[in-house]
VMD Tcl script that draws the C-alpha trace (Angstrom):
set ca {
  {-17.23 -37.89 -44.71}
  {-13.80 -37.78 -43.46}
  {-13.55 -41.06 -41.48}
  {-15.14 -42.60 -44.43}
  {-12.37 -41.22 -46.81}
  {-9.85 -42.32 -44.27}
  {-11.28 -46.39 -44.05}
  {-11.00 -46.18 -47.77}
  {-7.61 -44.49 -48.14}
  {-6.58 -47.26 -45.38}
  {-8.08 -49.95 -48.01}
  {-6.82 -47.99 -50.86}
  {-5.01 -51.61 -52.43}
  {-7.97 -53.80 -51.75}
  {-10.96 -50.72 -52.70}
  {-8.90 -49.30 -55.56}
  {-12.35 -46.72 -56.53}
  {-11.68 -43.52 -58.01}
  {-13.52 -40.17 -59.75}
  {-11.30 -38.53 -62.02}
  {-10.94 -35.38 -62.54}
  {-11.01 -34.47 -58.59}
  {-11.38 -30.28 -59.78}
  {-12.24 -28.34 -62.44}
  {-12.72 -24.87 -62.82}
  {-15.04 -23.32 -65.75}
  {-15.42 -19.79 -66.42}
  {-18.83 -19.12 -65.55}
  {-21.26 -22.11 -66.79}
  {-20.13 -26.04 -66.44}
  {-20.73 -28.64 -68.78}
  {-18.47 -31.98 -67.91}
  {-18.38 -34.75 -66.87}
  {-15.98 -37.25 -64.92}
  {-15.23 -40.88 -64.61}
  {-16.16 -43.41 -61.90}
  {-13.51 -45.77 -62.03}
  {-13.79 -49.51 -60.33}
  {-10.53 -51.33 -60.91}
  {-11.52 -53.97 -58.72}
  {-12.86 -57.80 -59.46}
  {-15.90 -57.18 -57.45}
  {-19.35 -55.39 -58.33}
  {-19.99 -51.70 -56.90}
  {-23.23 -49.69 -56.73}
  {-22.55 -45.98 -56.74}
  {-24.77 -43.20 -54.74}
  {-23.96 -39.57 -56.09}
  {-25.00 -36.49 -53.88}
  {-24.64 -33.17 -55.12}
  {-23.20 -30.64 -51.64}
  {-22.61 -26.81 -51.28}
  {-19.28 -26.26 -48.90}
  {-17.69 -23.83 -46.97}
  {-13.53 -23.76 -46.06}
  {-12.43 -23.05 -42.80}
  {-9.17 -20.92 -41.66}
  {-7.53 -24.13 -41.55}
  {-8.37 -25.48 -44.97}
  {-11.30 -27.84 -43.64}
  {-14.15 -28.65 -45.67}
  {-18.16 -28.39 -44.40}
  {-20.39 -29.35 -46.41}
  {-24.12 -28.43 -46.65}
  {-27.18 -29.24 -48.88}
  {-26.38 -27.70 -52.25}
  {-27.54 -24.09 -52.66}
  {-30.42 -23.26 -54.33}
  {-29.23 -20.82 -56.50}
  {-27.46 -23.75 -57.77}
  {-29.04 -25.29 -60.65}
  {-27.36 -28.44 -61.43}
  {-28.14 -31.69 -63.86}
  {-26.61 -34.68 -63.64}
  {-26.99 -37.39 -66.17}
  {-27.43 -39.97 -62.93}
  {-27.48 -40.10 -59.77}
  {-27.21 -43.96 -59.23}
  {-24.60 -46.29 -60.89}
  {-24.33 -49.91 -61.04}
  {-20.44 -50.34 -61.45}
  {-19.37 -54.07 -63.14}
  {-15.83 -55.21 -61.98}
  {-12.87 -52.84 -64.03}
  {-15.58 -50.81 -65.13}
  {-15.39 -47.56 -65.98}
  {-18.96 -45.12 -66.30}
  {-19.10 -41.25 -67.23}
  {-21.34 -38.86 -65.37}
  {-22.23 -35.84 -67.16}
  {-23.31 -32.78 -66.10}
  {-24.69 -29.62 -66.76}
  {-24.49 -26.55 -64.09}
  {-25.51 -22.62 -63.67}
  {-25.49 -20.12 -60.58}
  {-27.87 -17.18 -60.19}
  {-24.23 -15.28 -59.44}
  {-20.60 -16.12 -60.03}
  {-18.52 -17.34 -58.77}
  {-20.20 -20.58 -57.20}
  {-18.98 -24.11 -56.05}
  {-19.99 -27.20 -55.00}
  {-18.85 -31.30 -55.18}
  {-20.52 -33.96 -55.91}
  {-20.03 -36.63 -53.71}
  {-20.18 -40.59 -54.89}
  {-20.40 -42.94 -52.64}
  {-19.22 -46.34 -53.24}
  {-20.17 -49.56 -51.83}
  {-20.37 -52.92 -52.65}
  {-24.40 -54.18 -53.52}
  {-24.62 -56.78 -50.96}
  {-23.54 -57.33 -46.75}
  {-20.10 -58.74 -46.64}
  {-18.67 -59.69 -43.21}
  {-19.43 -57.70 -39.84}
  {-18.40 -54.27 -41.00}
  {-19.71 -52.48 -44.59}
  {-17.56 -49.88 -45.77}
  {-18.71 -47.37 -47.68}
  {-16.30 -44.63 -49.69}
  {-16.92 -41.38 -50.66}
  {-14.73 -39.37 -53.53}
  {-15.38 -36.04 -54.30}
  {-15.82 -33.84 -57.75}
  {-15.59 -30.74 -57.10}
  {-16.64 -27.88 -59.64}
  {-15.52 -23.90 -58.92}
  {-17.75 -21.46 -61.12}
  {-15.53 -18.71 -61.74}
  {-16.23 -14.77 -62.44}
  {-15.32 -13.54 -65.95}
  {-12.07 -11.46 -63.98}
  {-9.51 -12.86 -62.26}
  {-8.87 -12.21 -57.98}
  {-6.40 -9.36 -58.49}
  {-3.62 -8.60 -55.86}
  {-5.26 -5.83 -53.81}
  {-8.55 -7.96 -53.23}
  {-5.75 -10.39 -50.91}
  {-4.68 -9.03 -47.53}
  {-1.33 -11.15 -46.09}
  {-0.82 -10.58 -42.33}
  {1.34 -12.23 -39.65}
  {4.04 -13.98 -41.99}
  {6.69 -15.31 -39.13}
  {9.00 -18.11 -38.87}
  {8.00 -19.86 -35.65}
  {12.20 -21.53 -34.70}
  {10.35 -24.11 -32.00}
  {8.59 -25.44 -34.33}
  {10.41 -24.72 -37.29}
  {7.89 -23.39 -39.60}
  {6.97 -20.34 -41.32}
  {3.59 -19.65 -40.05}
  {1.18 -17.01 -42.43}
  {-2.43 -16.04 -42.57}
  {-4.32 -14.91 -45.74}
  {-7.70 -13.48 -46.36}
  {-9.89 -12.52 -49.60}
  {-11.86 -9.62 -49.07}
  {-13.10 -8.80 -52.10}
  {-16.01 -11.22 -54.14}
  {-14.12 -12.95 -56.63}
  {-12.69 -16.31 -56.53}
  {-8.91 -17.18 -56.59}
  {-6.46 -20.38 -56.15}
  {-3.26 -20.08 -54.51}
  {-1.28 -22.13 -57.02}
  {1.90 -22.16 -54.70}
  {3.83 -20.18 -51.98}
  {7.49 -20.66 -51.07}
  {10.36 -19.28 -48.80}
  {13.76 -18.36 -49.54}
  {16.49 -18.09 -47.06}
  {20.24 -18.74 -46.91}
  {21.41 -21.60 -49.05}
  {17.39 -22.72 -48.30}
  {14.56 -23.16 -49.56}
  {10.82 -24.37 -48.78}
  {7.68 -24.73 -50.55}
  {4.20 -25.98 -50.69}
  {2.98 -26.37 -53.89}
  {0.11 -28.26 -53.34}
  {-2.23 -24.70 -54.11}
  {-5.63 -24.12 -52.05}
  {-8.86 -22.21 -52.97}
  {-9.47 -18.54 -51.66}
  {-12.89 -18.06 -51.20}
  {-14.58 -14.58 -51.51}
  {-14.20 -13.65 -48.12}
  {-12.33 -16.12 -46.55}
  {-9.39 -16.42 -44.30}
  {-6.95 -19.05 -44.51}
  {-4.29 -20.24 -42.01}
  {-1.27 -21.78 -43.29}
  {2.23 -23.16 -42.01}
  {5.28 -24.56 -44.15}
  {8.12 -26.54 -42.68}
  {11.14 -24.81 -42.72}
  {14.41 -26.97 -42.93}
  {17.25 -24.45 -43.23}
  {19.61 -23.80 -40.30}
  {18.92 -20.03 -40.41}
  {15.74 -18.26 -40.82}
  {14.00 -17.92 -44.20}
  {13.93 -13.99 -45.06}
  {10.81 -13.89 -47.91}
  {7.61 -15.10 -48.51}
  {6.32 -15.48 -51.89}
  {2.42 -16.29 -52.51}
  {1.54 -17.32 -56.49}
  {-1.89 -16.82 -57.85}
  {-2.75 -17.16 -61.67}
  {-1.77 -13.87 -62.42}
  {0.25 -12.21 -59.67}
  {2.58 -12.95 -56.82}
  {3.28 -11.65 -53.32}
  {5.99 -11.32 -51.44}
  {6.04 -10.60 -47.80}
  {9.33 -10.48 -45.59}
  {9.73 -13.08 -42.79}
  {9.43 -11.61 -39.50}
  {11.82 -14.16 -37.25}
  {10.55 -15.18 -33.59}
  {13.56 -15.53 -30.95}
  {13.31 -18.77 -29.24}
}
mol new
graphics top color blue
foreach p $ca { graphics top sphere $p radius 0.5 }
foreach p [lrange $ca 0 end-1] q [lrange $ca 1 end] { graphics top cylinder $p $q radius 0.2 }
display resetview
């Protein structure tokens, strides 16, 4: 799935495919829908394959059948795309528990052989089922926040342990005259680890750590590695 991300982010100008919205979150049931966009002059046909996924320490995706105590209903799940076209899936979806997530993977291609080499890319929609209560701050354990000066990044490691499902929505350091963040926000799984490092520019080290969730923040000192 990666590599065939990668060909089409490579091709991005002469592809020029997209599913909008990428995530959504719904409290408990889902019913949505999102857009397969083709915003190119040619023809596409569109495969769409519903997949359960797990997230490694190091934010990695692997993906799976989808669970059975999924129970999801898609209005299609094969699209014939005209040129600037744009087509709505909709969907309906429940879990035996919450939370629960899962993507739906289309898969675009063009309908006939072109050339030596058929490229085929896949965009994902990805749908979080969320527990009626928020993660709260004591169900997140932060260990082994450090600023690493050879490489010159602040290096920390989080894990959920409780069974509710939260989104780091941005974490940032502060320092003299400095400051770094990574605001790009990342799932926390129930019961997940997760591994992350942010590239520290300031000529001395950063002193504080501070993780955001939806409703709470954390704030760890820096412990500073000598060289």
């Amino acid at each position: 799935m990666a590599l065939f991300a990668l060909l089409g982010l490579a091709l991005g100008q002469t592809w020029a495919q997209t599913v909008s919205p990428v995530i959504v979150e719904y409290k408990g049931r889902a019913d949505g829908k999102f857009a397969l966009i083709n915003d190119t002059t040619s023809p596409m046909v569109v495969i769409l394959e519903p997949k359960s996924f797990t997230i490694t320490r190091d934010g990695a995706g692997i993906f799976r059948p989808l669970d059975p105590d999924i129970h999801l209903e898609l209005s299609a799940m094969s699209v014939k795309l005209a040129p600037q076209e744009t087509y709505y899936i909709f969907y309906k979806a429940t879990a035996k528990t919450y939370p629960a997530w899962f993507s739906i993977y289309s898969t675009f291609a063009r309908p006939k052989h072109e050339g030596m080499l058929d490229i085929h890319l896949m965009l994902p929609h990805t749908v979080y089922l969320m527990q009626k209560g928020p993660l709260k701050a004591n169900e997140v354990h932060v260990q082994d926040v450090a600023y690493d000066p050879a490489k010159h990044k602040i290096i920390c490691d989080l894990e959920n342990e409780g069974q509710d499902l939260g989104r780091v929505q941005d974490m940032h350091a502060t320092g003299e005259h400095a400051f770094a963040s990574d605001p790009i926000g990342f799932p926390l799984l129930p019961g997940s680890p997760r591994h992350v490092e942010i590239e520290w520019k300031g000529s001395t080290p950063p002193h504080e750590l501070s993780i955001q969730f939806e409703h709470f923040t954390l704030k760890r000192p820096i412990e500073n590695h000598t060289e």
